[in-house]
N, C-alpha and C positions, 0 to 999 in steps of 0.2 A: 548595139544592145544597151550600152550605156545610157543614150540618150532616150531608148525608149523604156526602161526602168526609172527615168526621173519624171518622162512623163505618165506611166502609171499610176507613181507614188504622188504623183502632183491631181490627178483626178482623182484617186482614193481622199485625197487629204481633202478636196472641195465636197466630195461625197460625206466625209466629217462632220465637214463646214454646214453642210445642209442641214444633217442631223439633228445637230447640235442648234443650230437655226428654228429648225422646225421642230423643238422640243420645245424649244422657249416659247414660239409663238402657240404653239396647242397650249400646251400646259402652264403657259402663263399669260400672255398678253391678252387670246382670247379664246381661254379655258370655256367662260361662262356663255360667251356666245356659242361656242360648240356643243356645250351643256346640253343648252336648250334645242341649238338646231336636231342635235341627233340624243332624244331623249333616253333614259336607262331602259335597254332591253328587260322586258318580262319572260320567263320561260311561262308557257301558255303551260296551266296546270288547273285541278279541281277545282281551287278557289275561282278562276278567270272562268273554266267552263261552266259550273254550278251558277255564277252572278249571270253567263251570257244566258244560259237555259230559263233562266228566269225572269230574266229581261226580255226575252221572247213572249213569255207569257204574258206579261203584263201588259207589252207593248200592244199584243192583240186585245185584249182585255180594254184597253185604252179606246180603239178605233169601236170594240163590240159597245162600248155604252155610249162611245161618240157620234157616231154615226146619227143624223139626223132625217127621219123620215118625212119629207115635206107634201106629198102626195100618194095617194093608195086610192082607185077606183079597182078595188080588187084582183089586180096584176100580182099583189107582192100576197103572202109567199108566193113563189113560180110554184107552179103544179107540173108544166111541162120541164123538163131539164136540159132539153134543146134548145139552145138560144145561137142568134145570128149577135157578135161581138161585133158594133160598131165604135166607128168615130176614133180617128187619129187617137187620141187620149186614150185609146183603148188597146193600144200596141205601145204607147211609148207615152206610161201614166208619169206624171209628176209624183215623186214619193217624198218630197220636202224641199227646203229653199237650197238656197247654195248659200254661198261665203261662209261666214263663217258657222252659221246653220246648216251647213251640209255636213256631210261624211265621205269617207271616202273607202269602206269596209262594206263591201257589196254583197259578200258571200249568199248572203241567206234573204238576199232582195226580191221578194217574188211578185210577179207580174199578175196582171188577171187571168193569163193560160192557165198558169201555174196552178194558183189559187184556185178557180174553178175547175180544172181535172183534177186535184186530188178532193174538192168535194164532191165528184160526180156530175159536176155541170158541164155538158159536151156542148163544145161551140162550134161551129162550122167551123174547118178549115180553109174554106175557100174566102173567108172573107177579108184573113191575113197578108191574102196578097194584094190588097188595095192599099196597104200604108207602108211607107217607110219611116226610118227615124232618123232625125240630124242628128241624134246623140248624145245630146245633153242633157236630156230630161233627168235623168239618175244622176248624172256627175255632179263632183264638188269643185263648183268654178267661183268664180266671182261676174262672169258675164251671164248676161240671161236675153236670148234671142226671143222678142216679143210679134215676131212673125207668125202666124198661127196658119200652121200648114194641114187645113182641114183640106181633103180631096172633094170636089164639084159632085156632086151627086145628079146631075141631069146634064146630058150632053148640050143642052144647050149655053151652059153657063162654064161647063170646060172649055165651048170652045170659044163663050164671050174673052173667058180669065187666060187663054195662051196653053191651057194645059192638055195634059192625055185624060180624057175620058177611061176610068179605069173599073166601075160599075157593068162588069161585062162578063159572059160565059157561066160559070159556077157562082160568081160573084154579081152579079145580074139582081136587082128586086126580086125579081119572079122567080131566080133559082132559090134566093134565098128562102121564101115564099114557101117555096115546097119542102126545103130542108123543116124550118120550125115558122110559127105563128107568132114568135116572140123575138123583138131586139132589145138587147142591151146597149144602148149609145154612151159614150165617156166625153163630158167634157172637162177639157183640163186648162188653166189657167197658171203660169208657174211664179212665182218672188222670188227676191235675192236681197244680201244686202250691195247698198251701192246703188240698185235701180226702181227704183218709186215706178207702178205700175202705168202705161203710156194712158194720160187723159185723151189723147186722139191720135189716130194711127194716121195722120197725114202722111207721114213721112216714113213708114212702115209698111203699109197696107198695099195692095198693087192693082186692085180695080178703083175706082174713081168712089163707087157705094162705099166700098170699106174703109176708104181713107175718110171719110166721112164720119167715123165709126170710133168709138175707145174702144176701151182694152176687154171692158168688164161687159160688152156685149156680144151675141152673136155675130161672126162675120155671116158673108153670101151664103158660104161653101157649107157651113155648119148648118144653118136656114135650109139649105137643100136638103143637106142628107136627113135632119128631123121631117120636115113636110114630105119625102120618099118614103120616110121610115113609118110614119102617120097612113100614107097611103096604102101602104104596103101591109102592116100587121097589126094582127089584132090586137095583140099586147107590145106596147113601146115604153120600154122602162129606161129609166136615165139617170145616171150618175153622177155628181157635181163634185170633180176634184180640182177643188184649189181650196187654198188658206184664206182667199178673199172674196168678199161678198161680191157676187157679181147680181146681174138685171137677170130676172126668173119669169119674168110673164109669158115666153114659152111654154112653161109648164104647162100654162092654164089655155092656151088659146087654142081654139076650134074641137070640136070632138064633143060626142054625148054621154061622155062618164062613165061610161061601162067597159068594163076590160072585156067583152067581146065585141066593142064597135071599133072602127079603124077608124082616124084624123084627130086621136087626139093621145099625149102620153098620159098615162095610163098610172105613173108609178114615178115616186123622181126622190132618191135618195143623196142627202150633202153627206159625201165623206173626209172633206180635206182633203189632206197630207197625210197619208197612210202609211209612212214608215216602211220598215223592211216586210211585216207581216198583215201589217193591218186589211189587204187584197183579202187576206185569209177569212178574216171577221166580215168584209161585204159580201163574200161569199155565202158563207152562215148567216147572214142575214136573209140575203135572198132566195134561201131555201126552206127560211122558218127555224133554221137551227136555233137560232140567237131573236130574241125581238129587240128588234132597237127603242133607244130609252133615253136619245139626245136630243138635245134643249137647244136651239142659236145661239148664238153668243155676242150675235149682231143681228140688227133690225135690217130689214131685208126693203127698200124701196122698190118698187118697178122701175125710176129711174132716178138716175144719181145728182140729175140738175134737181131734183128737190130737196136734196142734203146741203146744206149751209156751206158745210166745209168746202163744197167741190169748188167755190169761187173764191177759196185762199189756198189753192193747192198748185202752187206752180213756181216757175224759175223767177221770180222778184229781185231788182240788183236797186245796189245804192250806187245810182249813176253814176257819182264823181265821184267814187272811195278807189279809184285803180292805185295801185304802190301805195296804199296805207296801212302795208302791215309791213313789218321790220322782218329783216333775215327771211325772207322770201322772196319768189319770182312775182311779177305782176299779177294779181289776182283781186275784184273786187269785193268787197262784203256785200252779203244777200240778205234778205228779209222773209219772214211768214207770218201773216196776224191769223192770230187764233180767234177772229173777230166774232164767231160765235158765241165767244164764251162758255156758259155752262151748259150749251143747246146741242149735247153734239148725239148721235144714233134718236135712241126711242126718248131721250129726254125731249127733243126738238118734237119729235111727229106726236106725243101724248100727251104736250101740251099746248100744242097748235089747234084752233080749231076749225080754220079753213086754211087751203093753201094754195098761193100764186105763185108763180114761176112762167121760165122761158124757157123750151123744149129745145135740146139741141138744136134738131130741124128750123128753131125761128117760130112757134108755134106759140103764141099765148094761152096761158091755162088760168083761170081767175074760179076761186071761190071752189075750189076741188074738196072732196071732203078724205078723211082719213084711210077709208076701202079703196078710194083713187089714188093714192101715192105710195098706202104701203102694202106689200103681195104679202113676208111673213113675218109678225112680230120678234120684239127681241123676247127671248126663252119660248119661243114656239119649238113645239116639235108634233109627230104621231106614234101612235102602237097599232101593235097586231092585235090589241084588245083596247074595253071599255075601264073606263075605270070614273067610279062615285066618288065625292067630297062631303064627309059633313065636318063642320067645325064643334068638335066637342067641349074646348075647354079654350075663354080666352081670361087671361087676368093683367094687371088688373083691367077697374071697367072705370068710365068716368073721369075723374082729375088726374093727371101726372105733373111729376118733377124732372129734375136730370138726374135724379137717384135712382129710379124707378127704370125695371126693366119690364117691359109688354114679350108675354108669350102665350103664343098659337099653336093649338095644339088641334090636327089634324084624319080626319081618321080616313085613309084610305081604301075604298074597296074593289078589287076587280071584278067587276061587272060580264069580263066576256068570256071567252075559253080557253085561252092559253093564260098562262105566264107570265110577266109583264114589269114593268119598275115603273115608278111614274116622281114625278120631280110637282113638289109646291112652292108656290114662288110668292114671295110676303113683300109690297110694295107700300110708302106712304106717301103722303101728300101733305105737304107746309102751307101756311096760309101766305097770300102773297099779299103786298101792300102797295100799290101802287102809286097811291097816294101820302104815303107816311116814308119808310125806309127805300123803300125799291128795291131790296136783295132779293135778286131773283129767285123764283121756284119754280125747277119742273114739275109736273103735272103729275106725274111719277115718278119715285126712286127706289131704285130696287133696294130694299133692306134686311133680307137674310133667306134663304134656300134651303130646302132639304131634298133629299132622295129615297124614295123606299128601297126596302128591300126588294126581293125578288117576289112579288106576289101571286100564289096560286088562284085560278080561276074559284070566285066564291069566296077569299080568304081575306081580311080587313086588318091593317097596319098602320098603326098611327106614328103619326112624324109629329116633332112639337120646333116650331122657331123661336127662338129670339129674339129681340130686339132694344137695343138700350136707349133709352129715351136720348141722351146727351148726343148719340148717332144721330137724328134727326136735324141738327145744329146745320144752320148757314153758316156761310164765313160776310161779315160784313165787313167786305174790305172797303164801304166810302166812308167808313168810320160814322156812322149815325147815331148807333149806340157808346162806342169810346172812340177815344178822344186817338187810340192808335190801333183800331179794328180787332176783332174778336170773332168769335163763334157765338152765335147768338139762337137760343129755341123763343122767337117771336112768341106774342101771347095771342091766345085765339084756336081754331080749330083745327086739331091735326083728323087725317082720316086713315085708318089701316086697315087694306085691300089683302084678300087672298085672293090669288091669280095664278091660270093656267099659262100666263105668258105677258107681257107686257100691257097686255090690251084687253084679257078678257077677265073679267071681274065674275070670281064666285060668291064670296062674300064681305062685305065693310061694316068698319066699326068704327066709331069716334070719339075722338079724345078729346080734351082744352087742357091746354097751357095757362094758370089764371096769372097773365102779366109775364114780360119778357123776361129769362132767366139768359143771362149774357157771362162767358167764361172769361172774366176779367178783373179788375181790380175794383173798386169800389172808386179809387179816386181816377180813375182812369175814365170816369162815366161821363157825357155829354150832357146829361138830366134832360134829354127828348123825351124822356117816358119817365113821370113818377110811379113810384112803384116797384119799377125794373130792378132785379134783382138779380147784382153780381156777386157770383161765388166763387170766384179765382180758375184756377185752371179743369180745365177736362182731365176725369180718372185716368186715363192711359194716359197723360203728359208728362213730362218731368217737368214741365215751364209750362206757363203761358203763351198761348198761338198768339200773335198780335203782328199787325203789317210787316214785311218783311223784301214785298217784292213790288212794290212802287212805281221802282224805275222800270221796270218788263213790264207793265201797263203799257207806257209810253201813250203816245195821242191818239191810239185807237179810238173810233167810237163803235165799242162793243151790243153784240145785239140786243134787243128787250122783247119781253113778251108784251109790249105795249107797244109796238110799232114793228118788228119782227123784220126789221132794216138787215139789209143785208150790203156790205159795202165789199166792191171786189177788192181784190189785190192788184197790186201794179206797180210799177217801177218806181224808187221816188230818189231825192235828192240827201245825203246823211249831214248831219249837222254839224257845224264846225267843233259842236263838243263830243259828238261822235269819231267823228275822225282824230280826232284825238284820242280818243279811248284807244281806240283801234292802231293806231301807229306806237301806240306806248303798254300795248300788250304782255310785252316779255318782259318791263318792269320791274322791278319789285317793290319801289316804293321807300318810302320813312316807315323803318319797319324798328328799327330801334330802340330800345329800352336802355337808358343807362346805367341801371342799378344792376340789372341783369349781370349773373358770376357765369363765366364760363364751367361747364358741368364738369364733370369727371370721364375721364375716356381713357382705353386700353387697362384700365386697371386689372386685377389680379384675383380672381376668388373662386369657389368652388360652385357656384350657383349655374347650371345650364336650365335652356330652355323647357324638359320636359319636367324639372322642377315643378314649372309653373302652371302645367298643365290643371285645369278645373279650378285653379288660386283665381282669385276674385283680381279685376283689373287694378286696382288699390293697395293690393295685398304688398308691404315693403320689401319683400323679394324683388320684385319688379328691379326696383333701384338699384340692388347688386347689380344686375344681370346687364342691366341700361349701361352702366358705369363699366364695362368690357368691352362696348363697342369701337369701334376707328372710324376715318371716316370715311376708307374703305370700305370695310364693312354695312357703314350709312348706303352708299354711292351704289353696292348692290343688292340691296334690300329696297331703296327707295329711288334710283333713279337707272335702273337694267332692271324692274323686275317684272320680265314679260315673259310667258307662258313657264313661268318659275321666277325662282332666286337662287342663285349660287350659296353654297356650304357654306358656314362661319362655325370653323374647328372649334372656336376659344368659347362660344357659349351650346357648343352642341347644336347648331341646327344643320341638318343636312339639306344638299341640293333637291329642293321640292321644284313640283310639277304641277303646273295650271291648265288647265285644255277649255277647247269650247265646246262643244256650243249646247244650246238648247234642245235638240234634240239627240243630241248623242253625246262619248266622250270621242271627239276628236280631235285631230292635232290640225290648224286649219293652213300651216304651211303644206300641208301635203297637196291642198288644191293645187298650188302653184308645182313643186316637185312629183307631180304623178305618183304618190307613195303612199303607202296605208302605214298609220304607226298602231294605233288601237284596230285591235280588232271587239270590234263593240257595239251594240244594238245600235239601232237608227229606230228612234219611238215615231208613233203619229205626231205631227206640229200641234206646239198648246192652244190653237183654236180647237183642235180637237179633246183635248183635254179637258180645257173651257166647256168644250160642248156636252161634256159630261154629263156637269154640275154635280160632282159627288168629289167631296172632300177625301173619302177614303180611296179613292182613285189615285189624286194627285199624291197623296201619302206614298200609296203603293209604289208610284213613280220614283218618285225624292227617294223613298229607301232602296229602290231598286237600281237606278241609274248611283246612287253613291255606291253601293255595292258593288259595281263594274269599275268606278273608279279607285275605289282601293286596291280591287285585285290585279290595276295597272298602273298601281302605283304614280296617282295623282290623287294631287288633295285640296285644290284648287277648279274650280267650275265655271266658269265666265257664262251664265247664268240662272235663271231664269229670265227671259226678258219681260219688263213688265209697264212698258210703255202701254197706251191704248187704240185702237183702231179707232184714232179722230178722221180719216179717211178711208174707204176701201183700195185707195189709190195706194196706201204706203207696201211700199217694196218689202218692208219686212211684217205684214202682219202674221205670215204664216207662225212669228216666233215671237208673237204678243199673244195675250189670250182674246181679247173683248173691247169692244168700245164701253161696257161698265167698269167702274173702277172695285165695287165690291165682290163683282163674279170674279175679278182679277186677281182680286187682293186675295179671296181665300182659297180658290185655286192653289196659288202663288205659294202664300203662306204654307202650307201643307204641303206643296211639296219641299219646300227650305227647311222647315220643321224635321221632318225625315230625314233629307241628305245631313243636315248639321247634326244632329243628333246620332248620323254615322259618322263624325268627321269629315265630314265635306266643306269646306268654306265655297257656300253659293256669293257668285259678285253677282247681283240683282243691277239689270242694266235695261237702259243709258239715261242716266238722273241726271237733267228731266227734262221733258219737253223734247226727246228726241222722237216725233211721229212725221220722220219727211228725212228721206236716204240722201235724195239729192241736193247737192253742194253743202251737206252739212259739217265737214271738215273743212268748209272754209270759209270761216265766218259769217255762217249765218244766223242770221239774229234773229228768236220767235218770240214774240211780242203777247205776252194774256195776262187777260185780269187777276188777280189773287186769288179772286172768289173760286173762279175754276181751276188756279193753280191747285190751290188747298182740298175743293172739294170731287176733283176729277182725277188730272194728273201725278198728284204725290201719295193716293191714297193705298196702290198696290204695292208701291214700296214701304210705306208705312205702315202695312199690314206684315209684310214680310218680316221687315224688324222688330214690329212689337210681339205679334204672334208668331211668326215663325224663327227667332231669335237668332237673325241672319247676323252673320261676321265679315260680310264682303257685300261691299258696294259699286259696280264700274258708271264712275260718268259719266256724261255723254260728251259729243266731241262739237254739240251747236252751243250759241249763246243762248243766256237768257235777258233777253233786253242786247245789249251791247256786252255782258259781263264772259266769259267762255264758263259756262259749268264747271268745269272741272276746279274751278278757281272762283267760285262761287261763294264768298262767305255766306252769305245770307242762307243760301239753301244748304251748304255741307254744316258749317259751325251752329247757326242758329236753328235753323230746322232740326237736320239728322240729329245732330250730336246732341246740342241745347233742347228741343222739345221733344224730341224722341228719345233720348238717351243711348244712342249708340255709341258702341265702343269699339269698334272692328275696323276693315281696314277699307277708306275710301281709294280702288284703283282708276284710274285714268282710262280711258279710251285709247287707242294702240296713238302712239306716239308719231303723229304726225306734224312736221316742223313747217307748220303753211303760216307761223307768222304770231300764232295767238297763245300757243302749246308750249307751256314750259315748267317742270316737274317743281321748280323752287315757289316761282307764283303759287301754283297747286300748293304745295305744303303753307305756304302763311296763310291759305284760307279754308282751311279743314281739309284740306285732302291729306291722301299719306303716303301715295306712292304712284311711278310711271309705268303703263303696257308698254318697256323698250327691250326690244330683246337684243340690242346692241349693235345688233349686223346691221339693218337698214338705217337708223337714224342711232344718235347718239345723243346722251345728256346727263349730268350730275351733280352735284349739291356742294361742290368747292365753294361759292359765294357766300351759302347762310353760313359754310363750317367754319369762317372766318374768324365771327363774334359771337357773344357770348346769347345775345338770341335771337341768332339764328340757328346755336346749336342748339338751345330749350327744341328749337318748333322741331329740329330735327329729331330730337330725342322723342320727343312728343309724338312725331309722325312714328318712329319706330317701337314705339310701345302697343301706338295701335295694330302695327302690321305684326310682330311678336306674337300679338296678345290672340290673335287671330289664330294664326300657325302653330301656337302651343296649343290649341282645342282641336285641332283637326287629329289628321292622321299623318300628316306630316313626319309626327316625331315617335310616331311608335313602330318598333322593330328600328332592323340598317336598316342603311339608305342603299338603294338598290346604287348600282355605277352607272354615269352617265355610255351609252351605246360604243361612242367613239372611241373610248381612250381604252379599252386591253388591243385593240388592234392595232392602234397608233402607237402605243407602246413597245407591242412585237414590230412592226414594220421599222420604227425608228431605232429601236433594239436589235432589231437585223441588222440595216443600214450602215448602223455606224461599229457593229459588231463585224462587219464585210470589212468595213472600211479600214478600219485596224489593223485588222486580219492581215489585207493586202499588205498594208504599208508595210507592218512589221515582214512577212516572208518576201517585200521586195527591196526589203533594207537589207536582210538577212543575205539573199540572192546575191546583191550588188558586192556585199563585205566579202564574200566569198570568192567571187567574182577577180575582186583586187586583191585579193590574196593567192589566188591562183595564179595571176599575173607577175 
C-alpha cells in the first residue's frame, strides 16, 4: 500500500507539473497565438441578427442591379414558369471564390431550387437526376478543381468521352419537351486564390478536343447540351456564373431571333458570383419582378488570343536564379512583363483600328475589324425597357485649364413600359503625338458614371457627371516634358463622348488645351515645348508625381499604338545584379543615422489609446502614448500581427480582430479546420458590384458588411481587393472589380468610405501589381511602364485613400521590378505616404518565409506591420530595437498602426475574451485543483497510515 500511495502522489505531482506547464505555455509563451487561433466568442444577439437581416438585403440588392442582361429575343421576362433547369452549374452553382474570399457560414446559401420555388418558378424534377456534385463548389478551400464535369448530351459523344449517357426516361429532350418549352442552362466557371485560371486544359481535359480547349471556353459536353437545348426548345435562356470574363459567341450563334423559333438561345444573363442570396434576385429577374440595370465591368472579346495580355500570362522562370534566395528551400525567381502597357480590356480594342492575330487553332486573321473581335463592350448591358438621352446642359464649352471642371448634365427618359435604371457613361479622348512626346493615349477612357434612379414608364431623370480637367493628365514617364517625368494635359484637342458603353457614342463635344500644362516644377522643365506651362503638383497630391519606378520598366519593349508589337513571354536568364538583389533580400542594409537619440520607451503616464481617438496624426499626445511602448509591445503590434494584435494593458489597447475577406467577414483558417467562426453574410463577388455602377450600392455594402463586423467584434477587414482584371485568366478576379481603374476606384472608394466611417480599418489589397496568383510568393517579378503603373494600376487604391479616407493598406507578396512590394520604398514612402498623404497602416501579405519576406526590411521602407499570426512562421523587430534608428522607424511604424486602431472600433466598449482561455482556465483549474487535492488526502492517508502502525 505504501508503495502504491508514493506512486499516486508521484502521478498527482506530474499532473501539477503539466498544469503548471500548460498555464505557462497558454497564458504566456503562446497566449497571442491562441488569441488569434481561437478568436473571442460573440453571444449571437440583436445587434449580430439585425447587421446579418440586413446584409441579406443588400446583398441581394447587390446581385438585383448587378446582374447584366447581354441578350433578350423576347424570352426574358418568362411568361411560362415552367422551366426545364439545365447544365451542371445548375445543381452545383459557384456562389464565390475560395481562399481567402470564401466563407465558410453556409446557412442561408440558396441554390437555384431554392430560389426559384419560393418565387414560383417550377422546374422539372426530373432533370436533377442527370447531375452530381464533387462538392466544392460552395466550400471555403484553397484548391479549385478546374475539371469541368458537364454531362454529354447526345449518346454519341458519352460514348466517344467513356461515360454513362444520362439524357434518358423523364430526363430525355423529348420528356423535357413536354414538361415546358423553355430551358434555363447555368454555366459556371469557378476562382480561387492561389490558382490563376488554366490558359489550356491539356493536362486537365480527358478527350483530345478539349484538352485543346482553355478554361474560359465551352468544353464538348457543354457544346452538346446548348445545340440539344437549341434543338429542343423554343425558349433557351442561359445564365453565365462566374467572376471572369469568358468567350460568349454561343450566345449569338445559329437561330432566327425569335423566342418562338428553336436553334438559337434566346435570352443570356451574366450574373457572377451570387453570394448566399443573390439566386434569389436572378430569379426576380427572370420573372420581371426586378429589371436588371447592370453594366460589364470587362470588355468581353469573342476570343482571348486577341487580348495583348494573353501572351504574358504564364509560368516565366529566371533560368539560373535556383538557391538565390537566403533562408529558404531551393526555389527559382519568376517573371511577368506587363508588355502591353496602357493597352489592357477596351483601352486596347477602342483604340485599335484593325486587328491581327493567331487563332488558337493556328488560324491567321489579318485586318479583322472591331464587330469581329469584340461580342460585348466594356459598360454594356440591356433592360426590359427603352430609354431616351438628351444632353441638356454641358459647361464649360471651348478652352480649358487644370482648374476647370467639365460637367454633363443628362436627361434621361423611359421610353418603354416598365420601370427601369439606366447607367450614363462619360468617356474622353487625349490627343496623341506620335511624332513629338509619344505618351501614349487610348482611344477611350472612361471618365466618370452615373446611375438613375428607378424610372417610371414616360418619366425623365436627369443625372449630371463630372469631370476634372487635371483627370485627363498622362503620366510622361520618358520624361519629355521634365527632366524627372510628370503628369502632363498635352496641348491640342481633347474630345468628351457620352456613351451607352465603351463603344457606342451618343453625343461628343470638344475641347483644346491652348499649350501643354505639365504638373511639375518649372525648373524641372526639358524646354521641348515653349509655352508649356508648369504649375506644380495636382489638387489631390500632397507632392509632386515625378518618376519613381524606373527600375520595374526594366528592358521591356512595351507596346505602341504605332506598331501595336506584341512581344510574348518566355523564360530568360536574371542578371548578375539581379541575383544579387535577390540573394540579399532579408538585408537591411546601411540604415544608420548617427545623430539619431534613442527615443523614450516603457515610460509612465496617464495617456491610453482611446485618448486619441479622432486627435489628428500630429496631435503631441501621440508622443506620450509612443513613449510607453517596449519592445515587446513593438514585436506584437508590428511583427505577430495577423488576423489581430494582442492587448497592451499599459496604453489601453485591447486584443483586436482582423478577418477576411472580400466578400464576407470571415475567418480563413476555418477553410483549413472545417469550422465556421462568423456566422456572416456571403455578398455577390465585386465584379458584381462593379457591375453595378452605382456608387450608392457599394456605400450600402461598406456600411453594411462593417455593420456585421462590429457586431463580431472585428475591426479590421483585409479588404477590399483592388487590383485590375489585366487578364481574364487571374484566379482572383472574382474579388477585383474591373479591368478599368476608375470603375474601380469608385466602387472601391465608397465602399471604404462606409466601412471606415463605421470603424472598420479596410486593408485595400495587394499593392501593386499583384494580377497573376501563380508563383507570386515566390519571387516573382512584374515588370511595367510607369505610365501604366500610375495611370492604371495604382489609381483604385489611390481613390480609395484619397476619397474613401482608407486606414489599411495590405501589400502584395510579388516584386515590383526585382524590389518585394511590401519593401517597396518608392511605391509605400513616396507614393502612398509622400504624394497621397496616407497615414494609416501599411500590412504585409500573410507571412511567408520563401526568402524575400521580412517584417524589419518592410518597416525601413514605409511599411508598418507583418500578416504573422505566429503559429505557422515566426518574425520580430529585435535587430532595428537595437539602435537608436531603428527604434525612430519602429516607433514610426507604430504610430501608424495606433493611429489606425484608435479610429476604428477597436477601442470602443471591453474587449470581448479571446474563445480559448475561460475553458483552459477551468480545465487547468481543475487539473491541478485534482492534483493537490490528491496529493494532499494521499499524504494525509499515508501519515495516518504510520501512525497506525
Amino acid at each position: 500500500m505504501k508503495r502504491g500511495r508514493k506512486v499516486g502522489i508521484a502521478l498527482l505531482a506530474v499532473l501539477a507539473c503539466v498544469a503548471v506547464g500548460a498555464a505557462v505555455a497558454m497564458f504566456g509563451v503562446f497566449s497571442d497565438q491562441l488569441d488569434k487561433a481561437f478568436p473571442a466568442s460573440v453571444e449571437k444577439n440583436e445587434s449580430t441578427q439585425e447587421s446579418y437581416d440586413n446584409g441579406l438585403a443588400v446583398a441581394q440588392t447587390i446581385e438585383s442591379e448587378g446582374a447584366v442582361l447581354l441578350k433578350n429575343d423576347g424570352a426574358l421576362p418568362m411568361e411560362n414558369t415552367k422551366i426545364n433547369l439545365l447544365g451542371y452549374g445548375a445543381y452545383n452553382p459557384v456562389y464565390g471564390g475560395t481562399g481567402s474570399g470564401g466563407s465558410s457560414f453556409t446557412a442561408n446559401r440558396t441554390d437555384f431550387l431554392t430560389a426559384f420555388a419560393d418565387a414560383g418558378i417550377e422546374v422539372n424534377p426530373a432533370t436533377a437526376t442527370v447531375y452530381q456534385s464533387d462538392g466544392d463548389e460552395g466550400e471555403n478551400t484553397f484548391t479549385v478543381d478546374f475539371a469541368i464535369p458537364e454531362v454529354p448530351a447526345t449518346e454519341e459523344l458519352a460514348e466517344e468521352q467513356g461515360v454513362e449517357f444520362k439524357y434518358t426516361g423523364d430526363a430525355s429532350f423529348e420528356a423535357m419537351r413536354e414538361y415546358s418549352d423553355t430551358a434555363v442552362i447555368v454555366i459556371s466557371r469557378k476562382g480561387g486564390e492561389g490558382n490563376d485560371l488554366p490558359t489550356s486544359m491539356a493536362e486537365i481535359a480527358t478527350t483530345e478536343s478539349d484538352r485543346a480547349k482553355h478554361y474560359l471556353e465551352l468544353n464538348d459536353a457543354e457544346l452538346s447540351l446548348l445545340a440539344q437545348a437549341e434543338d429542343t426548345f423554343e425558349k433557351v435562356i442561359v445564365l453565365i456564373n462566374t467572376g471572369n470574363a469568358m468567350e460568349l459567341g454561343f450566345i449569338e450563334d445559329g437561330g432566327e431571333g425569335s423566342a418562338t423559333a428553336t436553334g438559337d438561345v434566346d435570352a443570356a444573363l451574366w450574373m457572377g458570383d451570387p453570394g448566399d442570396v443573390g439566386t434569389r434576385a436572378v430569379a426576380s429577374i427572370l420573372k420581371g419582378e426586378v429589371n436588371p440595370s447592370g453594366r460589364l465591368a470587362d470588355i468581353y472579346p469573342y476570343a482571348v488570343e486577341t487580348t495583348p495580355s494573353f501572351y504574358n500570362f504564364d509560368t516565366y522562370t529566371y533560368t539560373n536564379s535556383n538557391d538565390c534566395f537566403q533562408a529558404f528551400d531551393s526555389h527559382p525567381a519568376y517573371l511577368l512583363n506587363y508588355q502591353e502597357g496602357i493597352y489592357v480590356g477596351y483601352r486596347y480594342y477602342e483604340t485599335r483600328e484593325s486587328y491581327d492575330y493567331t487563332t488558337l487553332e493556328g488560324e491567321s486573321v489579318t485586318g479583322a475589324s472591331y464587330d469581329d473581335v469584340v461580342q460585348y463592350p466594356f459598360g454594356y448591358g440591356l433592360s426590359y425597357t427603352t430609354f431616351d438621352w438628351a444632353v441638356s446642359n454641358v459647361t464649360p464649352e471651348g478652352s480649358v485649364d487644370q482648374s476647370d471642371t467639365i460637367s454633363v448634365t443628362v436627361d434621361v427618359t423611359n421610353t418603354g413600359d416598365v420601370a427601369g435604371k439606366d447607367v450614363v457613361e462619360l468617356y474622353y479622348t487625349a490627343p496623341y503625338y506620335s511624332d513629338g512626346s509619344a505618351i501614349q493615349k487610348p482611344g477611350a477612357v472612361l471618365g466618370g458614371f452615373a446611375k438613375t434612379p428607378l424610372i417610371e414608364p414616360g418619366q425623365t431623370e436627369s443625372v449630371t457627371i463630372e469631370l476634372a480637367v487635371e483627370d485627363m493628365a498622362s503620366y510622361d514617364s520618358r520624361c519629355y516634358y521634365s527632366e524627372n517625368g510628370a503628369y502632363v494635359l498635352e496641348g491640342g484637342e481633347y474630345t468628351i463622348s457620352v456613351r451607352r458603353d465603351s463603344h457606342t457614342v451618343v453625343d461628343d463635344y470638344a475641347y483644346s488645351i491652348d499649350g501643354s500644362i505639365v504638373f511639375n516644377e518649372e525648373s524641372a522643365s526639358t524646354g521641348v515645348e515653349e509655352g508649356a506651362r508648369y504649375v506644380g503638383k495636382r489638387s489631390s497630391d500632397e507632392a509632386i508625381a515625378t518618376n519613381h519606378f524606373d527600375d520595374v520598366a526594366g528592358d521591356v519593349a512595351y507596346m505602341t499604338r504605332d506598331t501595336w508589337e506584341i512581344v510574348p513571354g518566355s523564360d530568360e536568364e536574371a542578371t548578375p545584379e539581379m541575383l544579387e538583389i535577390f540573394s540579399t533580400a532579408l538585408e537591411l542594409g546601411d540604415y544608420e543615422n548617427a545623430e539619431d537619440e534613442m527615443p523614450v520607451m516603457g515610460a509612465s503616464n496617464e495617456v491610453t489609446l482611446s485618448d486619441l481617438k479622432g486627435k489628428d496624426f500630429d496631435d503631441p499626445q501621440w508622443e506620450e502614448l509612443l513613449d510607453k511602448l517596449t519592445v515587446d509591445d513593438l514585436n506584437a503590434i508590428l511583427a505577430t500581427n495577423g488576423w489581430g494584435s494582442a492587448a497592451i494593458d499599459s496604453i489601453g489597447k485591447p486584443q483586436t480582430y482582423d478577418m477576411d475577406g472580400p466578400s464576407a467577414i470571415s475567418y480563413v483558417f476555418d477553410a483549413f479546420a472545417g469550422t465556421c467562426t462568423y456566422e456572416t453574410v456571403t455578398y455577390p463577388c465585386e465584379v458584381v458590384l462593379a457591375s453595378t455602377w452605382n456608387v450608392d450600392v457599394a456605400s450600402d455594402f461598406g456600411d453594411a458588411i462593417s455593420r456585421e463586423a462590429a457586431a463580431w467584434n472585428v475591426s479590421g477587414w483585409y479588404a477590399p481587393g483592388a487590383n485590375l482584371h489585366r487578364s481574364p485568366f487571374t484566379g482572383r478576379n472574382f474579388e477585383y472589380y474591373s479591368e478599368d481603374p476608375l470603375l474601380s476606384g469608385s466602387i472601391s472608394a465608397a465602399t471604404v468610405r462606409a466601412a471606415t466611417d463605421n470603424g472598420l480599418i479596410c486593408y485595400i489589397k495587394h499593392f501593386a501589381l499583384n494580377e497573376r496568383e501563380t508563383q507570386r510568393h515566390f519571387g516573382l517579378c512584374t515588370w511595367a511602364d510607369e505610365q501604366a503603373i500610375r495611370e492604371l494600376y495604382l489609381v483604385p487604391f489611390e481613390m480609395a485613400v484619397k476619397d474613401g479616407g482608407s486606414l489599411g493598406i495590405m501589400s502584395a507578396y510579388n516584386n515590383l521590378g526585382t524590389t518585394w512590394a511590401g519593401a517597396s520604398s518608392a511605391l509605400l514612402k513616396n507614393v502612398l505616404r509622400g504624394e497621397w498623404g496616407f497615414l494609416g497602416c501599411v500590412l504585409t501579405d500573410n507571412l511567408e518565409q520563401h526568402g524575400f519576406m521580412d517584417t524589419e526590411v518592410a518597416i525601413l521602407n514605409g511599411g508598418t506591420s507583418t500578416l504573422c499570426n505566429g503559429m505557422f512562421s515566426q518574425d520580430d523587430v529585435n535587430t532595428l530595437a537595437q539602435s537608436a534608428t531603428g527604434m525612430k522607424a519602429l516607433r514610426d511604424a507604430a504610430h501608424h498602426y495606433l493611429y489606425a486602431e484608435a479610429n476604428s472600433t477597436a477601442i470602443d466598449g471591453p474587449a470581448a475574451e479571446p474563445a480559448w482561455r475561460m475553458p483552459a482556465r477551468v480545465g487547468l483549474g481543475a487539473l491541478g485543483a485534482v492534483s493537490v487535492i490528491g496529493i494532499v488526502a494521499l499524504v494525509a492517508t499515508s501519515r495516518k497510515g504510520e501512525k497506525n502502525s
